[in-house]
Steps between C-alpha positions, in 0.01 A plus 500: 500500500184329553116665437278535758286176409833298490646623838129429676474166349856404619430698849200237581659237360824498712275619844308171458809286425676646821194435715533133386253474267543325143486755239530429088496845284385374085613804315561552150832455344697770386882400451601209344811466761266448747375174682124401418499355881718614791500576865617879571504624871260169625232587168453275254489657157326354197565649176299437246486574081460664266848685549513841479503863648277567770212728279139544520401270219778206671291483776207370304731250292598349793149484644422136366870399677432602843163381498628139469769565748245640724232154429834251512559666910135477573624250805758730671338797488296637735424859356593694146641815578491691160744870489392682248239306372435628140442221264670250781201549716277295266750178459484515873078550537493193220751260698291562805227333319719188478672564849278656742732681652425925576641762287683829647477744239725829603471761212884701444337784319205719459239386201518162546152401587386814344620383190613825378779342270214296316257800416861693376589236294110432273452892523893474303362222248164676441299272690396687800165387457619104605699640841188489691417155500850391488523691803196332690632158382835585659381672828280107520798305460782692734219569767527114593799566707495387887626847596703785365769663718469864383871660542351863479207676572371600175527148358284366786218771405560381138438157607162550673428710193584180284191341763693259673370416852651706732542220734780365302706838435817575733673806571843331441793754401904424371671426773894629599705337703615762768795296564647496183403885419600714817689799521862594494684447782737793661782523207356281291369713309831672390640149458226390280564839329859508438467160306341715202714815536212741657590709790412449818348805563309521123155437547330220311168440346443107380228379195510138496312319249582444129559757252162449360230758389241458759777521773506884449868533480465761247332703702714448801851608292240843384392569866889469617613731242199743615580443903865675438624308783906523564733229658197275418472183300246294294570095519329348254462114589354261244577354170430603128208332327673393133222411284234645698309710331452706842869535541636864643877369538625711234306794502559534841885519437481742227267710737811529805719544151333768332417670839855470632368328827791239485621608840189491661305133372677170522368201294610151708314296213330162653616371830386174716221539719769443780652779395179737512551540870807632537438744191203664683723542843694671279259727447292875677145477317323208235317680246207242295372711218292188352224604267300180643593271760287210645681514800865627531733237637822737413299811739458230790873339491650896465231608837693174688785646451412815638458692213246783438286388187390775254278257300221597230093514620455184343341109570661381757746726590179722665463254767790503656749840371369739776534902446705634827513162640726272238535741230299666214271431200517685208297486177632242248701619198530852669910599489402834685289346758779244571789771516332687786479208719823376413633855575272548819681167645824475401553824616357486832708223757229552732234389323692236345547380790137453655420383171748224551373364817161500366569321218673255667153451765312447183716245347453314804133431433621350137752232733517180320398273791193693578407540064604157422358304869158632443536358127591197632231453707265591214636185297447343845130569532391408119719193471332390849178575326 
């Protein structure tokens, strides 16, 4: 199951390819099975080295890499886009020196050009003192961009806070394509359903995301034990995080164990993104108990599939999960606060319903040709310039 940042990067990449234009992705590599260059779905991927998993510190390793890539293409390319830009934004702000060519820098999470990660990590090492002008020295070198596609509202108010021109800062959200996420069809539901053993007429609430901390499925199984629904179910969609220091996979079992829930919360473990579709016809409501959330792909996907979205009051999720309209906001980390709206829905067809229909107006806005066209012409416009 791809992250956010992954499924946006291939999103933009595969829109330009179908509208004909040439499109190269230089990524990191992460497997050694993998090709270092390859054309998937009419994108050219470039891996590059060192090998290894994808991690906060890889990115920087790789930085001298893709800045050669980036200087060796300075004759195809008409524009840099950069998803995600931390640490990769400055290989791609140094090979425009060489190249000339703009640079698209589109931020996947709050902090970035606040720098928030930086001042944690000297105030850690005792040298607080040092983040200031570390900071400023940043803040110089990533404000070069041509423009920054802001995919939520509070990172665009961080970025004029970070002083870059307002001029070159877009309101420029994830998109979802409508046609691939829609909802069920008459009896498809039950079909989808029957392929997992849950009853047609139990109703379902759907987290999708990986069983990670921050995704707030620990709070989710808490506020489902709280809600007391019957002939209800919890699908949990997303993989364990082995390794991962953030990882809930476990826990999370011995919670439904210890709390004799095993009737009412099904684990599918990670599935394709194709499959994520058909999982969320399968279900009644989408619950996104995130802690944080820069934007909230999983909340946009479930509301194009018709589904009600009880998502936490946080980043981006605020700008689009709309109390009485889509769904409901609760405060993040709150079990109890999660349990009544769960309840309050589930329990109530007619509200579900005009929930449903309103979701499914909203995810409209989010389509992929009208997200991804106006990006395109953005591209357009600087690599004209």
């Amino acid at each position: 199951m791809l992250g956010g940042a992954d499924t946006a990067a291939e999103q933009l990449a595969e829109f330009l390819a179908a509208r004909g234009r040439q499109v190269t992705v230089v990524t990191k590599r992460t497997e050694p099975g993998v090709p270092t260059d390859e054309v998937r779905n009419g994108v050219r991927v470039v891996r590059v080295a060192p090998r290894g998993p994808r991690t906060a510190m890889g990115k920087w390793l790789a930085l001298p890499a893709i800045t050669l890539e980036l200087m060796r293409r300075r004759h195809p390319a008409d524009a840099v886009v950069c998803v995600d830009f931390r640490g990769l934004g400055l290989g791609a702000l140094l090979a425009r020196a060489f190249t000339g060519r703009p640079v698209i820098l589109q931020a996947q999470t709050d902090g970035v050009l606040s720098f928030a990660a930086v001042r944690r990590t000297f105030a850690r090492v005792g040298l607080g003192g040092m983040a200031g002008t570390v900071v400023r020295l940043l803040q110089i070198l990533y404000n070069r961009g041509d423009a920054y596609p802001c995919i939520s509202r509070s990172i665009e108010a961080e970025t004029l806070a970070a002083r870059v021109p307002p001029e070159r800062i877009h309101y420029s959200p994830n998109p979802v394509d409508t046609r691939e996420f829609t909802p069920a069809l008459p009896g498809q539901q039950a079909e989808l359903r029957a392929r997992l053993g849950i009853g047609a007429e139990t109703r379902v609430a759907i987290v999708v995301g990986r069983l990670s901390r921050e995704k707030g499925q620990l709070e989710a199984l808490r506020a489902w034990k709280l809600a007391g629904l019957e002939q209800a179910l919890l699908l949990l969609v997303g993989p364990d995080m082995p390794e991962d220091p953030w990882d809930t996979g476990p826990e999370a079992r011995e919670f439904v164990r210890r709390e004799h829930l095993e009737s009412s919360v099904m684990f599918t473990g990670g599935v394709s993104r194709a499959e994520v579709p058909d999982y969320l016809r399968m279900a009644d409501l989408s619950i996104q108990p995130s802690h944080f959330e820069a934007f909230g792909t999983a909340a946009i996907e479930a509301m194009a599939a018709g589904l009600p979205v009880i998502a936490s009051d946080v980043g981006g999720l605020k700008d689009f999960v709309e109390p009485g309209v889509n769904g409901a906001r609760v405060p993040p980390r709150d079990p109890q606060a999660l349990s009544v709206e769960i309840a309050r829905v589930m329990r109530d067809d007619t509200l579900r319903a005009r929930l449903s229909d309103g979701a499914r107006r909203t995810a409209e806005r989010f389509d992929t040709e009208q997200v991804l066209g106006q990006f395109e012409r953005l591209i357009d416009r600087l690599a004209r310039r």
